[in-house]
C-alpha positions, 0 to 999 in steps of 0.5 A, spaced: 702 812 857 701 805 861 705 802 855 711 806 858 709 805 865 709 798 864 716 798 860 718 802 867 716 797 871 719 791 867 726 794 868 725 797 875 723 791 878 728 786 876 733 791 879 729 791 885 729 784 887 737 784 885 738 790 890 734 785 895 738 779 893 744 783 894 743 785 901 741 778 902 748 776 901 751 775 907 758 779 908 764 774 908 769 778 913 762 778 918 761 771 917 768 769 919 768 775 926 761 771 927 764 764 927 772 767 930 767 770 936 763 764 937 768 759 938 772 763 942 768 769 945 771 775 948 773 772 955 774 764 954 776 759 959 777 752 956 780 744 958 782 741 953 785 734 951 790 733 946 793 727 942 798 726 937 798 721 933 803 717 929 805 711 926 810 707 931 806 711 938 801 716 941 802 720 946 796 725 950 798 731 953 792 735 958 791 744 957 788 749 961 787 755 957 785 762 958 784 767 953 782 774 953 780 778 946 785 776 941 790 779 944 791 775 949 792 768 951 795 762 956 797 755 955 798 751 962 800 744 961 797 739 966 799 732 964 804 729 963 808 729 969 814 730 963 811 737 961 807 739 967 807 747 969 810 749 962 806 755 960 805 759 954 804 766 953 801 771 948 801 779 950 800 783 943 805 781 939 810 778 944 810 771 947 813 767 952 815 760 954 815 758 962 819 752 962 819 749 970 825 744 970 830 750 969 826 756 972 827 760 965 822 764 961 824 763 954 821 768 948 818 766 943 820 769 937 816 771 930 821 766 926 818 761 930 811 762 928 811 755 923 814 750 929 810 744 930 808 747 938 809 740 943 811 736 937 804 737 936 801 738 928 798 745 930 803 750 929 806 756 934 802 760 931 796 755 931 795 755 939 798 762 941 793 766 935 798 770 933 794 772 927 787 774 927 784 770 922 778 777 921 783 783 922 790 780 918 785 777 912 781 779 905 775 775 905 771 772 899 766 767 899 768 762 893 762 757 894 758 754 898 760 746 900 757 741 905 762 739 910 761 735 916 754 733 915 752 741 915 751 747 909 757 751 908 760 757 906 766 756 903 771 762 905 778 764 901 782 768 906 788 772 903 793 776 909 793 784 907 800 786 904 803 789 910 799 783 915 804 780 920 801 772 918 805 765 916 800 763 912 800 764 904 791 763 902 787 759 907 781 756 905 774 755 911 768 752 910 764 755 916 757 752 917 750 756 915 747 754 921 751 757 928 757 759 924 762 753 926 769 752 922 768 745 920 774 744 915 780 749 914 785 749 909 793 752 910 797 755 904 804 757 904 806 763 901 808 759 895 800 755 895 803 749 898 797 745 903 800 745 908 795 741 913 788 741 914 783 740 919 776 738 920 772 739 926 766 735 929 761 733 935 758 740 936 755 740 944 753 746 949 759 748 953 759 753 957 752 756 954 755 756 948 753 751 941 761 750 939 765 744 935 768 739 940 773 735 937 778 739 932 783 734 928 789 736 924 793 733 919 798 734 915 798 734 907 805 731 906 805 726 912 802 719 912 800 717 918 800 724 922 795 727 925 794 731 932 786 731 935 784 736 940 778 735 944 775 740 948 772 737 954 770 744 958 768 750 956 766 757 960 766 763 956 765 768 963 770 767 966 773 772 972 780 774 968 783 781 967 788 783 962 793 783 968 792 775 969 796 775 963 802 776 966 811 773 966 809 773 974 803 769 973 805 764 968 810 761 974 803 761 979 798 759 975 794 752 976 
């Protein structure tokens, strides 16, 4: 008898403590929503400078951004005086482009996902969020890396069949500790890296631990390179769903 209660502890035991690891384990959709939701939240209001570096010049462009859930988001140009005023907008699926010069709002359609945005190394789709990065993906954990300085976990994303996405397979090193994004990678659909980006200067912005400095840079061109730095945040900001709107795009400061 206590043969066998030992045999049954020998073979019950083990497969506890796997249970144990396996409920340990974190989940890599849920880390991903962790990370999406920390560096954005459910409202967010942000300044941000953007530079965009190449060979023979260099130029900075000034942003206010809004943005409301993954739905919803505004780019207002400050500076330069050139495209100050100009204003982006996402609603659901369908985004706009306020030009000042020619008192026009052009839309922007879903074939334009990939073009550089401003003449920038971030893409349409990079700036206006049109794919949702928790939602249009299956995630998997594929390793566990160090990037930035930080513990990682190093995430493949792959877009669902019927997922209205640009990019083929993404990779995301996202930290152990406070779930930053320190380093993506960008596919096409024939596994081409398109670009990368690297992040670093964590800092409390409104409240918040978030990743400040947010550098691109495409795989096939030498030289180029675009940085945004995010220089305020505020993650309770008083804006509704009607704030994004065609009429407030032409008022909005």
């Amino acid at each position: 008898m206590k043969f066998m209660l030992r045999t049954a502890q020998a073979l019950i035991i083990p497969l506890i403590m796997l249970a144990s690891d396996a409920a340990a384990s974190p989940d890599a959709k849920e880390i991903v929503r962790r990370s999406d939701y920390n560096s954005r939240g459910e409202k967010q209001y942000a300044e941000i400078k953007m530079t965009i570096i190449r060979p023979e010049w260099t130029r900075s462009l000034s942003l206010k951004t809004w943005s409301l859930g993954s739905d919803y988001s505004m780019i207002l140009i400050t500076a330069p005086a050139r495209e100050r005023g100009q204003v982006f907008l996402k609603r659901g699926s369908e985004m706009w482009n306020w030009v000042p010069s020619i008192e026009r709002i052009v839309s922007i359609p879903a074939s334009m996902m990939m073009q550089s945005w401003m003449g920038s190394d971030f893409t349409n789709d990079d700036l206006l969020n049109e794919a949702s990065i928790v939602n249009d993906y299956n995630h998997k954990i594929v390793g566990e890396e160090e990037s930035g300085g930080l513990e990682c976990w190093k995430i493949e994303l792959l877009p669902l069949d019927d997922a209205p996405v640009v990019w083929g397979k993404i990779y995301l090193w996202i930290s152990k500790q406070g779930y930053h994004q320190m380093r993506s990678e960008y596919f096409d659909e024939y596994g081409d890296l398109i670009n990368y980006h690297t992040a670093k200067d964590i800092k409390t912005l409104g409240g918040r631990e978030i990743v400040t400095y947010i550098e691109v840079v495409p795989a096939d061109k030498k030289g180029h390179r675009t940085v945004l730095e995010i220089e305020k945040a505020d993650f309770s900001p008083n804006i509704e769903e009607s704030f994004f709107s065609q009429q407030n795009m032409r008022r909005v400061r």
